[in-house]
C-alpha positions as CSV (number, residue, x, y, z in Angstrom):
1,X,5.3,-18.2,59.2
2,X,4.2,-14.7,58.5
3,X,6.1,-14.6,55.6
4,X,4.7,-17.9,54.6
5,X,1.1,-16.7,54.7
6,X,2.1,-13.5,53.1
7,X,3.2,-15.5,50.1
8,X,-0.1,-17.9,49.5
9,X,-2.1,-14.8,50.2
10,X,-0.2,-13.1,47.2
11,X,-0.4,-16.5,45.2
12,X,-3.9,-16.7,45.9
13,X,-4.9,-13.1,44.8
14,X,-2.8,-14.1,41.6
15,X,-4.9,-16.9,41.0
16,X,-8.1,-14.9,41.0
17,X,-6.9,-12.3,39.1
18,X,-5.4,-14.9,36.8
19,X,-9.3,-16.5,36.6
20,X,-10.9,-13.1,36.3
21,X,-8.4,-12.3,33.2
22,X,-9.8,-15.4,31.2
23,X,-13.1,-16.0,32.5
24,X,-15.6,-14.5,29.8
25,X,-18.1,-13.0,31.9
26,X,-15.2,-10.4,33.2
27,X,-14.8,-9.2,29.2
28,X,-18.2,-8.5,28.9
29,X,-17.8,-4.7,30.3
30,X,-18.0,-1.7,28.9
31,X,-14.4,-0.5,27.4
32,X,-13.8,3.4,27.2
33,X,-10.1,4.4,26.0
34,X,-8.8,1.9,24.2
35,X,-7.3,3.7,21.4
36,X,-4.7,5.4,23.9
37,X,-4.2,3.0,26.3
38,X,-1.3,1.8,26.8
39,X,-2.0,-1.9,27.8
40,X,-4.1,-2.3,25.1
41,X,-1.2,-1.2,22.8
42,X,1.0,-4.0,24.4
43,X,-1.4,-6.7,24.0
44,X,-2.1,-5.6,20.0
45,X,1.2,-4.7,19.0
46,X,2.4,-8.5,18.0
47,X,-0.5,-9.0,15.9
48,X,-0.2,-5.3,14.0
49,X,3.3,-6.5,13.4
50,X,2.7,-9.5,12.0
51,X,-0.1,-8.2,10.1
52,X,2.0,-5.5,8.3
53,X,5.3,-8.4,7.9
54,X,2.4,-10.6,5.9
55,X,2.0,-13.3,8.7
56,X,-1.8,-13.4,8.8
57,X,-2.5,-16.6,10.2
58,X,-0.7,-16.0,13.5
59,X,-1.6,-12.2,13.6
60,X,-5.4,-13.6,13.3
61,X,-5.0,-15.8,15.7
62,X,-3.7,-12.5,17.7
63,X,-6.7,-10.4,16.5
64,X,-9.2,-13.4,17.7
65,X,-7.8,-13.1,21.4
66,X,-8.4,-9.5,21.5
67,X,-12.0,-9.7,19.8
68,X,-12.6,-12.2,23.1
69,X,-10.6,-9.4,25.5
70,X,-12.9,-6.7,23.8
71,X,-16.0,-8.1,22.4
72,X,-17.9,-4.9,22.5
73,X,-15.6,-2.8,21.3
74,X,-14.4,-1.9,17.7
75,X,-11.4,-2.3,17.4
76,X,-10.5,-5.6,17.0
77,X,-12.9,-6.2,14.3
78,X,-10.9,-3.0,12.5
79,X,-7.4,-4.5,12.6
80,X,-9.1,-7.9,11.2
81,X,-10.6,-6.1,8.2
82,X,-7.3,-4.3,8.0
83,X,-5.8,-7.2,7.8
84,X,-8.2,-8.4,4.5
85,X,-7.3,-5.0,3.2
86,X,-3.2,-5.4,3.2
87,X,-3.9,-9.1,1.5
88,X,-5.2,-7.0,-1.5
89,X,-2.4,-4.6,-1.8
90,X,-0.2,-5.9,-3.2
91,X,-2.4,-6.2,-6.4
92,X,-5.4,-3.9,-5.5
93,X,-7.1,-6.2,-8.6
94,X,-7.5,-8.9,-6.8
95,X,-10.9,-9.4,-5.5
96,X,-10.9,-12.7,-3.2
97,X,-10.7,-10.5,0.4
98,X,-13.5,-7.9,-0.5
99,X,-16.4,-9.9,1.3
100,X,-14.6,-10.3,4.3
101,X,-12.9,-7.0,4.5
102,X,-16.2,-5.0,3.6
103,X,-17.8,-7.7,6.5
104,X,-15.6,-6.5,9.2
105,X,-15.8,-3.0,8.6
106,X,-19.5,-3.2,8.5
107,X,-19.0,-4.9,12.3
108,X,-17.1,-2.5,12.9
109,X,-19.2,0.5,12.1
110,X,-22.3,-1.0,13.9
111,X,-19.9,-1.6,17.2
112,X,-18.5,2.0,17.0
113,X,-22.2,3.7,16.6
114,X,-23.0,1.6,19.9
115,X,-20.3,3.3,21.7
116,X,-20.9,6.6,20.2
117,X,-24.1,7.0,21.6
118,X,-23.4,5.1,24.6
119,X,-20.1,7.2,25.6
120,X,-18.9,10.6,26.9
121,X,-15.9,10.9,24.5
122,X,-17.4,10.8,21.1
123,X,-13.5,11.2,19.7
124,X,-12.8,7.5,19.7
125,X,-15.7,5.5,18.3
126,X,-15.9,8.8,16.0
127,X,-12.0,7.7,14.8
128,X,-13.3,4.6,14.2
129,X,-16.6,5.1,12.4
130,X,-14.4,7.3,10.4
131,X,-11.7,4.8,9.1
132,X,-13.8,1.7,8.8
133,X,-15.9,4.1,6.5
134,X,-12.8,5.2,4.8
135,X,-11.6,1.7,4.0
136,X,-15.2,0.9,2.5
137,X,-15.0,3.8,0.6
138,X,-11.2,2.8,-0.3
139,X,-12.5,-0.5,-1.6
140,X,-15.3,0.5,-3.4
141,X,-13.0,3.2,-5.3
142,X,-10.8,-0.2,-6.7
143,X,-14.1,-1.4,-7.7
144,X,-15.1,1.5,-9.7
145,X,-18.6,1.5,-7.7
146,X,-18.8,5.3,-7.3
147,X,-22.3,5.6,-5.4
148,X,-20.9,3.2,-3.0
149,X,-17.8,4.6,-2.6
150,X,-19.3,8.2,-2.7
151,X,-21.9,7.4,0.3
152,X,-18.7,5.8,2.2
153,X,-16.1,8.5,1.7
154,X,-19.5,11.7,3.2
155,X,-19.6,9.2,5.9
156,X,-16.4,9.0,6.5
157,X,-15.6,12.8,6.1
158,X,-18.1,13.6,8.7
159,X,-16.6,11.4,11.4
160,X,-13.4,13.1,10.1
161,X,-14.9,16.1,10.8
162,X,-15.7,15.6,14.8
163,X,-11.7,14.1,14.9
164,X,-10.3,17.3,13.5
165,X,-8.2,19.1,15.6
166,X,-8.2,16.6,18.6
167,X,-4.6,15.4,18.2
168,X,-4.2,15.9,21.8
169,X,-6.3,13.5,23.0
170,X,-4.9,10.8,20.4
171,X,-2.4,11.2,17.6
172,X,-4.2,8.9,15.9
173,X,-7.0,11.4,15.2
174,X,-4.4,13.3,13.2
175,X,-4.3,10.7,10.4
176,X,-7.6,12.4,9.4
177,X,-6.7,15.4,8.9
178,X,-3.2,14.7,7.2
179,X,-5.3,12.4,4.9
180,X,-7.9,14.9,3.9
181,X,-5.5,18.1,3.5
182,X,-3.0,16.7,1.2
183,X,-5.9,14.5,-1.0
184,X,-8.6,17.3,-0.8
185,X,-6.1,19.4,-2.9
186,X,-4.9,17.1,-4.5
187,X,-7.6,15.1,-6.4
188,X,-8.7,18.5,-8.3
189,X,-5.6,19.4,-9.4
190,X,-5.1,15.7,-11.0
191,X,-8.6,15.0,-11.5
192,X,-10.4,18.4,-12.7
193,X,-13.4,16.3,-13.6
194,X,-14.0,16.2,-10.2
195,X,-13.7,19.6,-9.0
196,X,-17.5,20.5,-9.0
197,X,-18.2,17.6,-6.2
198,X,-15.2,19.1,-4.2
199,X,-16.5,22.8,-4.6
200,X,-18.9,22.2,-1.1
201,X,-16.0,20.9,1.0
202,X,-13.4,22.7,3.0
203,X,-9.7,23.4,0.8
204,X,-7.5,21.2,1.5
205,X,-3.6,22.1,1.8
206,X,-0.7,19.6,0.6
207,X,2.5,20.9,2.6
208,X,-0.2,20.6,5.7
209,X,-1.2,17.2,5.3
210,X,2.3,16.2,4.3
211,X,3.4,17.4,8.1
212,X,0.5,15.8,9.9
213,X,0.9,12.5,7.9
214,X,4.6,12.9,9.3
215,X,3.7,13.7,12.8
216,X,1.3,10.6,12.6
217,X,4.5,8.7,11.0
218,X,6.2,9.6,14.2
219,X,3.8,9.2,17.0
220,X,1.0,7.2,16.1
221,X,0.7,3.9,17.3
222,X,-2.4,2.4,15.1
223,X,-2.2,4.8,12.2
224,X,1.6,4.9,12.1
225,X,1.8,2.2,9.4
226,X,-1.1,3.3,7.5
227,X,0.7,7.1,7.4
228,X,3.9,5.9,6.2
229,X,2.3,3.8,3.5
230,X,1.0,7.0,2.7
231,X,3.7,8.7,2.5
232,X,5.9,6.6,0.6
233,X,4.0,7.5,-2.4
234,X,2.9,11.0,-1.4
235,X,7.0,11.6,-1.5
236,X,7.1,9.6,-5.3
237,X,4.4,11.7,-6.3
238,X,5.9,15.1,-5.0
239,X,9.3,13.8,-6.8
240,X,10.9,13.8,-3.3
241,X,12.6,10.4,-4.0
242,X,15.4,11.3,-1.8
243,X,12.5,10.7,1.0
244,X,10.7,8.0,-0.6
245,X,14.2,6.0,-0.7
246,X,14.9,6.9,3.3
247,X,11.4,5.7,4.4
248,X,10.9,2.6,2.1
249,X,14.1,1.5,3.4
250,X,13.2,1.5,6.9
251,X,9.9,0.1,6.3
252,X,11.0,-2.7,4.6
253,X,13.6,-3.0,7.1
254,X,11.0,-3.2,9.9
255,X,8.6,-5.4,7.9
256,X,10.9,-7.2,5.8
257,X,8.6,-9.8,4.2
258,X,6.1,-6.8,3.2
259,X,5.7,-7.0,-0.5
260,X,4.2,-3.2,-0.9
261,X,7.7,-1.5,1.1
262,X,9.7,-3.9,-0.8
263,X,8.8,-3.0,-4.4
264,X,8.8,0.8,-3.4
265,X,12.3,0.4,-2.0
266,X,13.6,-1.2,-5.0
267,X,11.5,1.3,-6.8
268,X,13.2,4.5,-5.2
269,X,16.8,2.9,-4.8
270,X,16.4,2.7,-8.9
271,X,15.1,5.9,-9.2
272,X,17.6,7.6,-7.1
273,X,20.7,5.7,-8.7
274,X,21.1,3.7,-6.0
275,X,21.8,0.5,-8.6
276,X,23.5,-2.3,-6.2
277,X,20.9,-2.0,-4.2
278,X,18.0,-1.9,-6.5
279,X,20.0,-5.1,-7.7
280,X,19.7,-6.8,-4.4
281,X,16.3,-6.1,-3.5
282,X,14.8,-7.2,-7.0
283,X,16.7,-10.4,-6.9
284,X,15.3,-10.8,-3.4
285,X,11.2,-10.2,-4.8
286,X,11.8,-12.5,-7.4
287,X,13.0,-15.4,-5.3
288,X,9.5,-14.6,-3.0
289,X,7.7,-14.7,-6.8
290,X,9.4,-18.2,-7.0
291,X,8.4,-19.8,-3.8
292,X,5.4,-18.5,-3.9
293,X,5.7,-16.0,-0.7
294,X,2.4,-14.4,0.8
295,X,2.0,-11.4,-1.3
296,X,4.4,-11.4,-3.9
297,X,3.1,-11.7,-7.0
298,X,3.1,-10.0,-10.8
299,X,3.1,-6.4,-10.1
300,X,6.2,-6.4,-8.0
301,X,7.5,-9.3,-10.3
302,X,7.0,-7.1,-13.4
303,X,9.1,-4.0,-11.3
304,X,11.8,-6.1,-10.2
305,X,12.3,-7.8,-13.5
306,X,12.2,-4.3,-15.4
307,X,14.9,-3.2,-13.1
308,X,17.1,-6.1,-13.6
309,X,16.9,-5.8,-16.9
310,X,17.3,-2.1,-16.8
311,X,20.7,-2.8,-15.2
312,X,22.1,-5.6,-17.5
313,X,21.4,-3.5,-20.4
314,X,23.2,-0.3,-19.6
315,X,25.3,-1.2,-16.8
316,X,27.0,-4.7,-17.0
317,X,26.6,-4.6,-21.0
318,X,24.9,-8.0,-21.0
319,X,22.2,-8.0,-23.5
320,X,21.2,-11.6,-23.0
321,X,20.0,-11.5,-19.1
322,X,18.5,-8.1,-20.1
323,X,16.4,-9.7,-23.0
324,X,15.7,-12.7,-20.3
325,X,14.0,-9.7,-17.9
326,X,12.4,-7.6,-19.9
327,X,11.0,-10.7,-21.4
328,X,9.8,-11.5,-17.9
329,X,8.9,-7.8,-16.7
330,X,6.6,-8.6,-20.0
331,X,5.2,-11.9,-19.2
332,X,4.1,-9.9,-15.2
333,X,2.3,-7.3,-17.2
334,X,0.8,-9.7,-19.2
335,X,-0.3,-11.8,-16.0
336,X,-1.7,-8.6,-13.9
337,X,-3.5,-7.4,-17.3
338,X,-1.4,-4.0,-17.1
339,X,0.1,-3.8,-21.3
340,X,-1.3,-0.3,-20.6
341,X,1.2,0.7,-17.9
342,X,4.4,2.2,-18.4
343,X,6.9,-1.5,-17.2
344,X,5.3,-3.0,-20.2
345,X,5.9,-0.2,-22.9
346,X,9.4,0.3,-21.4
347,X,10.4,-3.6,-22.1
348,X,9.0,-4.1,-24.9
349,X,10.8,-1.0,-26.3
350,X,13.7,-1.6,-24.9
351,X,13.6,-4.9,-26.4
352,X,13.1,-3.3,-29.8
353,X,16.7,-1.7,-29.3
354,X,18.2,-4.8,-28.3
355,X,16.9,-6.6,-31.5
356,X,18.1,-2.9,-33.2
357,X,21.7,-3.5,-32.4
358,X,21.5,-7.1,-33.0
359,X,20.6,-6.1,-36.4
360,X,16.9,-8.2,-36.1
361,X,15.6,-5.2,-37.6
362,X,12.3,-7.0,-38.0
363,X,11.8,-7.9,-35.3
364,X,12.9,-4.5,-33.5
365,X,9.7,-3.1,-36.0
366,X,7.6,-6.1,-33.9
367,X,8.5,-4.6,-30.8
368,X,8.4,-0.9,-32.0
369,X,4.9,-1.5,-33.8
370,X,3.5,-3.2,-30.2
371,X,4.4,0.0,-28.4
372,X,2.6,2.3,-30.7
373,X,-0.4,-0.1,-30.5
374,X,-0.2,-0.2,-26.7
375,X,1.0,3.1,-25.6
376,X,-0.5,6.5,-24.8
377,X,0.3,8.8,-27.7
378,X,1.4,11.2,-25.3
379,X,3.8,9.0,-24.0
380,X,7.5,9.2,-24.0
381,X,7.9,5.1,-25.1
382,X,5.4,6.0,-27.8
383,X,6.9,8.5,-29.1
384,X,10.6,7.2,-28.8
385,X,9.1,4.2,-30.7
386,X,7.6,5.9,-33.1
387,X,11.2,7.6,-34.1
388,X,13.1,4.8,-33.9
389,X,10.5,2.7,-36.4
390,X,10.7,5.8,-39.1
391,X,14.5,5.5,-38.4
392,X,14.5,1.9,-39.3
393,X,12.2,2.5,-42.3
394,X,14.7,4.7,-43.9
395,X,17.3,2.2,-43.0
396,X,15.6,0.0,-45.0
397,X,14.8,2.2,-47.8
398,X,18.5,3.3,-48.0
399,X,20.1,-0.4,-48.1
400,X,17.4,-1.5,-50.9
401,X,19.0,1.5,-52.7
402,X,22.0,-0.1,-52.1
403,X,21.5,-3.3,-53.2
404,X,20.2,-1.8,-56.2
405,X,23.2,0.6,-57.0
């Protein structure tokens, strides 16, 4: 009998609990900790997943249930406009997500400047005041609206600021400074024009934000993604392909219906000669072009295509399927408005030498004559085209002698 009461007693507390859980009026409390708890982290890691492996719907439906859990609080409003933001990169053209992304960072902020003056510990609503600013700044960047993005990005740097060096109450306050050391160096020495606006911040240090974006990479639990993405191109920047190749791999491993890890893998499996593989994965975007997959569209098309083409060219000899990918790594470029990028020159070239062997030497001058028009003088395609079209001049001029003779 004991043992009997002892049960419904248990049964009963469950029950309550079990009402308390999903009765509104319990959520309504004030949340402090979030970001490092580890319950929290349980209930959001579903949704983050599917997020990052391109299954919005359900990870909204996710996201919604903790913006009831937490209504107060930040972060769920963060990982929705996150989610708005990873719709757009796959082709950071596209504008159809900006409202809504902008929106929820905007909720966001207002959320996390509630808690900041209403908490103890500034260091999490400070984290997120400083990404959702980031992100705006981010967006407004894409859009070429530099007063915008400029207000956004001091904002965000100032948050940064009051995360910097507080990795050990969260790792995820060490995105920050990982972001800003590698980019605060790096900007000026690729964009000199904008050295003067840099001249009144703090020096930034690239083999130090490489290791803290790392140490994110590896510990993190809401930055972790946003690191590696990161650092995928930090290592294709930094010609450490070798790296680039190990982490796209695994990232596109984890999330493999990602359309931004996908194209880097087959990217850095090209660039590292790691051809059967490039192969496999290029076939793989194009199928997703075809059935019209969340996320894959032109600018991976156009990378996979030029890489399938690359490889039936030089490698299986078989100038008809390469003609067929150039021709389609053309007709992305064309689609994503990118004939100044360096897929389109490389095709179109490329088809020039095909037409070249094939004796089609007018239309190889076609193809060379498009690259000039299209290409940066400085570039290797342009000037590559412009020798092979003087070569086939003379060509010309020598068998009109002939003919002659």
């Amino acid at each position: 009998m004991k043992k009997l009461v002892l049960t419904v007693w248990l049964m009963g507390l469950a029950v309550i609990a079990n009402a308390q859980l999903y009765d509104p009026s319990a959520f309504d409390k004030k949340y402090d900790g979030l970001l490092k708890h580890p319950g929290v982290q349980i209930e959001s890691a579903e949704a983050i997943n599917l997020m990052y492996n391109y299954k919005f719907y359900d990870a909204d439906k996710e996201f919604r249930w903790l913006r009831l859990r937490y209504p107060k609080h930040p972060m769920p409003y963060f990982l929705m406009g996150l989610a708005e933001w990873w719709k757009i990169v796959p082709n950071t053209d596209v504008t159809d997500y900006d409202d809504r992304c902008l929106a929820l960072m905007d909720t966001t902020i207002t959320l996390a400047e509630k808690l900041y003056d209403n908490s103890e510990n500034k260091l999490e609503p400070a984290f997120f005041l400083a990404a959702a600013y980031a992100f705006k700044g981010r967006l407004y960047s894409e859009r070429k609206k530099w007063t915008k993005a400029t207000f956004a990005g001091k904002n965000a740097l100032k948050y940064f600021e009051k995360c910097k060096g507080n990795a050990d109450f969260s790792p995820e306050l060490l995105f920050g400074d990982g972001m800003y050391d590698y980019y605060a160096q790096w900007i000026p020495e690729n964009y000199p024009l904008l050295k003067p606006i840099l001249m009144f911040f703090p020096k930034g240090n690239k083999v130090n934000g490489i290791k803290e974006l790392e140490k994110t990479a590896n510990t993190a639990f809401y930055t972790r993604v946003e690191a590696r993405y990161f650092l995928v191109q930090i290592y294709s920047m930094e010609n450490q392909y070798d790296k680039a190749y190990e982490l796209s791999k695994y990232m596109s491993e984890q999330y493999p219906d990602n359309p931004f890890f996908e194209r880097y893998f087959a990217r850095s499996a090209f660039v590292t000669g790691r051809l059967n593989e490039a192969e496999r994965i290029s076939k793989d975007i194009l199928a997703k072009i075809e059935r019209s997959q969340s996320g894959y569209e032109g600018v991976s098309g156009r990378t996979a295509a030029y890489i399938l083409a690359y490889v039936n060219q030089l490698f299986y000899k078989n100038p008809a399927e390469a003609k067929k990918y150039y021709q389609q790594s053309i007709d992305f470029a064309k689609q994503t408005n990118a004939l100044n990028a360096g897929y389109y020159w490389s095709s179109v070239l490329a088809l020039g030498k095909i037409a070249t062997d094939e004796k089609n030497y007018d239309q190889a001058q076609t193809y060379f004559k498009e690259v000039m028009d299209k290409a940066d003088r400085k570039s290797s395609q342009y000037k590559e085209a412009k020798k092979l079209l003087d070569e086939q001049k003379k060509l010309r001029r020598e068998e009109r002698r002939r003919r002659r003779e």
